[in-house]
C-alpha positions as CSV (number, residue, x, y, z in Angstrom):
1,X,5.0,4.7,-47.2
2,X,3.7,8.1,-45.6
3,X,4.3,8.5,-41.9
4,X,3.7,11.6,-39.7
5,X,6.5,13.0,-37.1
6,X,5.8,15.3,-34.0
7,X,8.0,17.6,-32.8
8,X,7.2,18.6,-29.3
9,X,9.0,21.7,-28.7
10,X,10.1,22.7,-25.4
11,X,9.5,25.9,-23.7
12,X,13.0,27.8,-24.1
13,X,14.4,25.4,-26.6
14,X,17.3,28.0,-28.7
15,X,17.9,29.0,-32.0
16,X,20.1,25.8,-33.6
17,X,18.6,23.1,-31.3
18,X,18.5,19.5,-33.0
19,X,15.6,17.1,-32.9
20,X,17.1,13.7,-35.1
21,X,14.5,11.1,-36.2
22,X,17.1,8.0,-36.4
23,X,16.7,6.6,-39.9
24,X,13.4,8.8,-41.2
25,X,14.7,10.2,-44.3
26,X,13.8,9.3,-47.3
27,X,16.6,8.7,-49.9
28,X,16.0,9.9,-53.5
29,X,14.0,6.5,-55.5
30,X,16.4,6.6,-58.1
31,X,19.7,6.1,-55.5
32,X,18.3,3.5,-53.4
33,X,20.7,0.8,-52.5
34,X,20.0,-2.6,-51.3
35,X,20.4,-2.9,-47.7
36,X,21.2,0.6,-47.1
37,X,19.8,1.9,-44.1
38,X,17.7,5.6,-44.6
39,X,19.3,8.5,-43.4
40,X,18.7,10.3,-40.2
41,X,15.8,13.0,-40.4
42,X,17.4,16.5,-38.6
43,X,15.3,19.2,-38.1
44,X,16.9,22.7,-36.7
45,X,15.0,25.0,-34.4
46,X,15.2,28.9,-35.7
47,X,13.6,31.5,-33.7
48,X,10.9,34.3,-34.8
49,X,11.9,38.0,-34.4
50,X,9.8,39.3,-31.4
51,X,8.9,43.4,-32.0
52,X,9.7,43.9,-28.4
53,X,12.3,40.9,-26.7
54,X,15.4,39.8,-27.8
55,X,17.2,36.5,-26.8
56,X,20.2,36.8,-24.9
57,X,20.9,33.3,-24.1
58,X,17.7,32.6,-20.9
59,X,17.3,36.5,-21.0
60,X,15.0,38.1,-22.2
61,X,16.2,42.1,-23.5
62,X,13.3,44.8,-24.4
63,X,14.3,48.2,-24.6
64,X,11.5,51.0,-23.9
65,X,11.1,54.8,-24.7
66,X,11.3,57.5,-21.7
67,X,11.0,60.5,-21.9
68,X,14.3,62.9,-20.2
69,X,12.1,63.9,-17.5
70,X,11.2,60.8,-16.4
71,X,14.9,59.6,-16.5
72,X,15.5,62.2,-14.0
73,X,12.9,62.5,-11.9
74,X,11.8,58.7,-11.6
75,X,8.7,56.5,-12.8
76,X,7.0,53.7,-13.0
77,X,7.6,51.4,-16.6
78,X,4.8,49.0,-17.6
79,X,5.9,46.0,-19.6
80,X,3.6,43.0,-21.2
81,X,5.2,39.9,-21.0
82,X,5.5,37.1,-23.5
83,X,2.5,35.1,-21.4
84,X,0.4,38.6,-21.7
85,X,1.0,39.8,-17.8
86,X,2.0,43.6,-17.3
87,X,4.7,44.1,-14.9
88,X,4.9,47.6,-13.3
89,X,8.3,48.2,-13.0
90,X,8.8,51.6,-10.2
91,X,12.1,53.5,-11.4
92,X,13.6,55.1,-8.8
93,X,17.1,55.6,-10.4
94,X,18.5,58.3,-12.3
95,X,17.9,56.6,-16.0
96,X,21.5,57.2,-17.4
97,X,22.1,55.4,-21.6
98,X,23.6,52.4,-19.7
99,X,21.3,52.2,-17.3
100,X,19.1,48.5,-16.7
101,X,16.8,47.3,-15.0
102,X,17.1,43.8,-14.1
103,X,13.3,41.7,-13.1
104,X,14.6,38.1,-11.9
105,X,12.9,34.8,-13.2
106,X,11.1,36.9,-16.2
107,X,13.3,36.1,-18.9
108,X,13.2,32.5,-21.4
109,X,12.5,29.2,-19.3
110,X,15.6,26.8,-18.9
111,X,14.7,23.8,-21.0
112,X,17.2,21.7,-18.5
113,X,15.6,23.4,-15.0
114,X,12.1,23.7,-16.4
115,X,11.8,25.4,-12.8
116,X,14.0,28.1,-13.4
117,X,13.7,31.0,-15.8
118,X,16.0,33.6,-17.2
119,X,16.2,37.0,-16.6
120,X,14.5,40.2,-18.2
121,X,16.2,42.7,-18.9
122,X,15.2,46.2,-19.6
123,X,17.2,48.8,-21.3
124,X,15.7,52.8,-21.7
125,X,16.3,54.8,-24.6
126,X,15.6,57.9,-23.2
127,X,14.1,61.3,-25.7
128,X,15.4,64.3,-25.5
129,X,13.2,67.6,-26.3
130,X,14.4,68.2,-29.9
131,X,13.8,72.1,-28.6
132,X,13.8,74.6,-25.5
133,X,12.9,77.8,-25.1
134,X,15.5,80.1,-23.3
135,X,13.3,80.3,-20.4
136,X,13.3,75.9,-19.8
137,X,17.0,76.4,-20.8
138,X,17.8,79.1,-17.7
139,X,15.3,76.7,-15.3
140,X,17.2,73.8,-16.2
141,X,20.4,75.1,-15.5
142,X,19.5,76.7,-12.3
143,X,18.0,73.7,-11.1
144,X,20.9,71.2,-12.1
145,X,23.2,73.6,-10.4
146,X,21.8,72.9,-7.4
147,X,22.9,69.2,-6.8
């Protein structure tokens, strides 16, 4: 006998979640026993890599490229969202390797507060110029001197 299942799978479920169909399972023809109830049915959520977020538990962690100047000097990050909404994110802060940014509420939805959201986190990996000329060397020097 053929029978279809849904899964209905909720917004922030994780990686390992458990959805159990009490005695679906369909033992092997040859090993069937009389009066043996069929085994549970288990399927196990797994989660698809995402080129820009990573899970962290309800967080959401992207890491994006700026350049050494506009680690210094301040800027404004654009980021699209997993719904497709760009956040403008102003950087005001001096954009050290440990530096994040932290927007509240943007991260995975909380599959037991379906109200609530995680976090998003954003991390900068920040480019240095692979060259400088002595003159940019001298400027930066004298101007870093300064503080």
């Amino acid at each position: 006998m053929e029978e279809i299942l849904a899964i209905e799978i909720k917004p922030g479920w994780k990686k390992g979640t458990k959805i159990t169909f009490p005695e679906k399972g369909n033992p092997e023809k040859g090993n069937r026993q009389r009066n043996m109830l069929p085994a549970d049915l288990v399927f196990i959520i797994d989660e698809k890599p995402h080129p820009v977020f990573k899970r962290d538990g309800n967080d959401l962690v992207a890491t994006l490229k700026v350049s050494l100047a506009d680690a210094l000097a301040g800027h404004t990050s654009r980021i699209t969202t997993l719904d497709g909404r760009t956040i403008s994110l102003p950087i005001n802060a001096i954009v050290n390797p440990s530096y994040e940014e932290v927007v509240q509420g943007e991260g995975m939805p909380i599959p037991k507060e379906p109200s609530k959201r995680g976090n998003l986190r954003i991390k900068f990996n920040i480019k240095f110029p692979s060259r400088l000329t002595n003159e940019q060397k001298a400027g930066i020097k004298q101007l870093l001197s300064l503080s």
